[in-house]
N, C-alpha and C positions, 0 to 999 in steps of 0.2 A: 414778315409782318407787312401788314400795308392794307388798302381800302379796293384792291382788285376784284375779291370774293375769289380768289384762288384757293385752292387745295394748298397751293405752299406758294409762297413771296417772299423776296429778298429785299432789303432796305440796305445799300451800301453806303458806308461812308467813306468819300473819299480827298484825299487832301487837295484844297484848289488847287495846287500847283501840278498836281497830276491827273485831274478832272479829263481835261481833251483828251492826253494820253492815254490815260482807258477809256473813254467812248468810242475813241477811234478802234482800239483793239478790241473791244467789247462786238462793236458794229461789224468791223470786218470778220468775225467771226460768224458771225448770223443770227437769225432766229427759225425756230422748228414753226411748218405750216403756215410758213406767206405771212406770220407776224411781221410790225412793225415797231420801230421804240416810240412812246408817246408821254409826253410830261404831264405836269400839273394840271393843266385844264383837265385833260382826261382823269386826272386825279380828282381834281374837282369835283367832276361832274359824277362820277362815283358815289366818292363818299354823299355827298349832298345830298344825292338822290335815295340814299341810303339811308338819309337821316344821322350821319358818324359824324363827332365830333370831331375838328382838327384844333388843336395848341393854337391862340394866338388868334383865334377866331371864336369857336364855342367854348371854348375855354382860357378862362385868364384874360388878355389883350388889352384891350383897353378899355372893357368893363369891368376886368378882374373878374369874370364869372369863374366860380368852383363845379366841381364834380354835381352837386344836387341841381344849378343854376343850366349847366348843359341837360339835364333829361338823364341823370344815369345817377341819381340819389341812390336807386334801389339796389345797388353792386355796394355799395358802403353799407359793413356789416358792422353796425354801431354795439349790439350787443356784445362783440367778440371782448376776450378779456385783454387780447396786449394793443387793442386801437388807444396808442397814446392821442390822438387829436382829437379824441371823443367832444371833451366839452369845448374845444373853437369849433369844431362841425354842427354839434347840435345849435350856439349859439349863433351863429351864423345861417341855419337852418329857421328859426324863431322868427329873425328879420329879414327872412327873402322874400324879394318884390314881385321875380319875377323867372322866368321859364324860358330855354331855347325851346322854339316849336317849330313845326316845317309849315311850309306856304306854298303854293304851285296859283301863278298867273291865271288866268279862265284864257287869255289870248295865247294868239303863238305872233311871232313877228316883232313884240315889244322892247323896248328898251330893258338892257342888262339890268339887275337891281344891283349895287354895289355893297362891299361892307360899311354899313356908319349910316346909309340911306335911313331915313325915319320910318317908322312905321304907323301911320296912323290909323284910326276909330274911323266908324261912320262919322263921324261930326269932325274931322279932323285932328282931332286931339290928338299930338305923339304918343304913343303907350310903347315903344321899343325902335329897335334899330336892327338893322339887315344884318347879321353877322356873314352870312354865304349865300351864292347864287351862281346857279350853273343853269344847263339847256339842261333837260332829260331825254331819255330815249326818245319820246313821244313827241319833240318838239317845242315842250311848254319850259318857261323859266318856272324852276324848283329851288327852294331856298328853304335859309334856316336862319331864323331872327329869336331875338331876347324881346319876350312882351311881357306885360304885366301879368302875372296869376289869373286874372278875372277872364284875360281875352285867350289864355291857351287855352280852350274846348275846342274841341272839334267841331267843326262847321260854324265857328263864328269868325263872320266876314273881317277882314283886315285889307288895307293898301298901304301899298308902298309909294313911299315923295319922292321918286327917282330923280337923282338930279339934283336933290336939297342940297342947297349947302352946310354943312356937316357945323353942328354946336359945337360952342368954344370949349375948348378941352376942360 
């Protein structure tokens, strides 16, 4: 499992108190063709760029977004007969505001967007918050923010208030 785009991936979990102990064994073991090991940012910048939702970010956190709220309504098969959650999904569904959508900068060189950073309108007006931001291949910051219904289309302009200070919980 994982955000690599491999044919197979491994997600291990391992008890902190033995964490070192297998990286070390892990590493002095090798890797095939000059790989190297690389963590979460490169995890980041993956998924992100992928548009994949992560736990805790596109989903749930601290906007409590669900499955329709990250972009993946359509994998919830509401008709089936044993979806007990049927009627909190659809009511839930009735009063949704709003959509994780992706973003990519026009600049390269800018300041990171952060999670919680606002997302504002032309006029400024906040309509969502940064959920994820990494660099892409390309050099551009790619992210993935919660905006209001009206502003996730495609090709309509958003900025991000890098740097806001973050509303009170």
């Amino acid at each position: 499992t994982g955000y690599t785009g491999e044919r197979m991936a491994f997600e291990l979990f391992v008890h902190p108190d033995r964490a070192a102990e297998f990286w070390n064994a892990l590493t002095a073991v090798g890797t095939p063709l000059g790989m190297k090991p690389c963590g979460l940012g490169a995890r980041d910048s993956l998924r992100t760029e992928a548009g994949l939702p992560l736990y805790g970010h596109e989903m749930m956190g601290d906007l409590g977004l669900g499955v329709a709220e990250a972009g993946f309504g359509s994998y919830v098969k509401v008709y089936k007969p044993w979806f007990i959650g049927r009627a909190a999904y659809m009511a839930r569904e009735q009063s949704r505001k709003g959509v994780v959508t992706r973003f990519r900068f026009t600049e390269k060189g800018v300041r990171m967007a952060h999670n919680g950073d606002p997302v504002v309108d032309a006029k400024g007006r906040v309509i969502g918050a940064v959920s994820s931001c990494a660099v892409d291949s390309e050099g551009f910051l790619t992210g993935q923010a919660y905006v209001e219904l009206k502003y996730a289309v495609e090709g309509t302009p958003i900025w991000v208030f890098q740097g806001a200070p973050k509303a009170p919980g």
